[in-house]
C-alpha positions as CSV (number, residue, x, y, z in Angstrom):
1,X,-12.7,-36.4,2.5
2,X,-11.4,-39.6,3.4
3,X,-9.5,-39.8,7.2
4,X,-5.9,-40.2,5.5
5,X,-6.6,-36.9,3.9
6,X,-8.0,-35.0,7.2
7,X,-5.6,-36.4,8.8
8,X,-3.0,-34.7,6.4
9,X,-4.7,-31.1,6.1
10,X,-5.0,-30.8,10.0
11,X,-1.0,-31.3,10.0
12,X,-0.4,-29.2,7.1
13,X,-2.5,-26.3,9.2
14,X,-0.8,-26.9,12.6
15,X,2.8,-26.6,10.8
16,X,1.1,-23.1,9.3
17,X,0.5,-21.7,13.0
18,X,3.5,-22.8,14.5
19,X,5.1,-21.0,11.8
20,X,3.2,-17.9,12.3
21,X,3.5,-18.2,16.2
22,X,7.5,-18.8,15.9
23,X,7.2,-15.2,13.6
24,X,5.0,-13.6,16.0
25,X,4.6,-10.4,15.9
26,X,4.2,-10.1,12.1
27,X,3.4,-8.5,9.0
28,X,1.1,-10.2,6.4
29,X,1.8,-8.5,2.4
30,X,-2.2,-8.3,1.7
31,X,-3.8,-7.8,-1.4
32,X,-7.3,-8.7,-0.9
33,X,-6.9,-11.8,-3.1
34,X,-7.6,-15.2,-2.3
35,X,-4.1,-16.7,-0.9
36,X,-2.9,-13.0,1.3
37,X,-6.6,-13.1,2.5
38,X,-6.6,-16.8,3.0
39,X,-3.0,-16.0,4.8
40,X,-4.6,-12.9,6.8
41,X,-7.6,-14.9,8.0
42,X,-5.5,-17.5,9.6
43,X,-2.4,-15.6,11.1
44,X,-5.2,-13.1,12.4
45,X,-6.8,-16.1,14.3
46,X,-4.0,-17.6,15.4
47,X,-2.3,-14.3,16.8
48,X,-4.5,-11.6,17.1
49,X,-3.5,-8.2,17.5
50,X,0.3,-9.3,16.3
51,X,-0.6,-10.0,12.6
52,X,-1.4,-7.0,10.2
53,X,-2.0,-7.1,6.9
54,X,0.2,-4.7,4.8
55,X,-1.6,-3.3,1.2
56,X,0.2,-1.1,-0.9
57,X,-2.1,1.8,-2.4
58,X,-1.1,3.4,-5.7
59,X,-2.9,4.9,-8.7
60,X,-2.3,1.8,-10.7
61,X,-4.5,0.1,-7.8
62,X,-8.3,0.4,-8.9
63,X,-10.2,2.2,-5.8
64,X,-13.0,-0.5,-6.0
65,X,-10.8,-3.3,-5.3
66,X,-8.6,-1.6,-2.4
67,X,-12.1,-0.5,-0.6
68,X,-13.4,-4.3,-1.1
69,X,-9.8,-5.8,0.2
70,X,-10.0,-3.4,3.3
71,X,-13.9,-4.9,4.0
72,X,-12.7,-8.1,3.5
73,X,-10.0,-7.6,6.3
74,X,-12.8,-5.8,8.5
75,X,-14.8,-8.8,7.8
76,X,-12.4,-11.4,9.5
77,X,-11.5,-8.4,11.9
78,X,-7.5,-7.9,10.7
79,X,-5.9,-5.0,11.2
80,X,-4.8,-3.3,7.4
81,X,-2.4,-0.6,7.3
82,X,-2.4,1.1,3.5
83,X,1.1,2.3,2.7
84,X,1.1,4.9,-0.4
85,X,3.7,4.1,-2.9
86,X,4.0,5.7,-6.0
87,X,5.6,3.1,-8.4
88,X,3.9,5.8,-11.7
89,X,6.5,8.2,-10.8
90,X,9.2,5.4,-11.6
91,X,9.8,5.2,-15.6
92,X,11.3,1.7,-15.3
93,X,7.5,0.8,-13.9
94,X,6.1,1.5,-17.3
C-alpha cells in the first residue's frame, strides 16, 4: 500500500474511534455479517465493556447463522444481547 494511502486509512480509523468514544457507552445493531462484525470488532476494542452488540432473533432468522454470529462475537470477546422479535406475527411482514 503505498504511504499516501496508509497515511489515509490510519486517519479514516482514528475519526471511527473518536466517533465511537464521543458515543460511549453504546449499542452496536449486529448481525454477524461482515460490516456490524467489522463495526463490533472495532467499537469493542476501542471501548470495552461499553459497546454491545444488539442481534435481533426471530423465526425468519436461520438457527445456524445466529449461533455462528454469537461465536463470532465470543471470538473478538463482545458482549451480544439477543432481543426476540416476532416480525411473523405482523401480516404487513409477509
Amino acid at each position: 500500500m503505498p504511504p499516501n494511502d496508509l497515511t489515509n486509512l490510519q486517519a479514516k480509523e482514528e475519526k471511527l474511534h473518536s466517533i465511537l468514544r464521543n458515543h460511549a457507552p453504546l449499542l452496536v445493531a449486529y448481525s454477524g455479517g461482515v460490516d456490524s462484525t467489522l463495526l463490533l470488532a472495532v467499537a469493542h476494542s476501542v471501548l470495552g465493556d461499553r459497546a454491545t452488540g444488539l442481534i435481533a432473533d426471530s423465526p425468519s432468522l436461520p438457527r445456524a447463522s445466529l449461533a455462528e454470529a454469537l461465536r463470532v462475537a465470543e471470538s473478538i470477546g463482545a458482549t451480544v444481547e439477543v432481543v426476540q422479535t416476532a416480525e411473523l406475527e405482523d401480516p404487513r411482514y409477509a
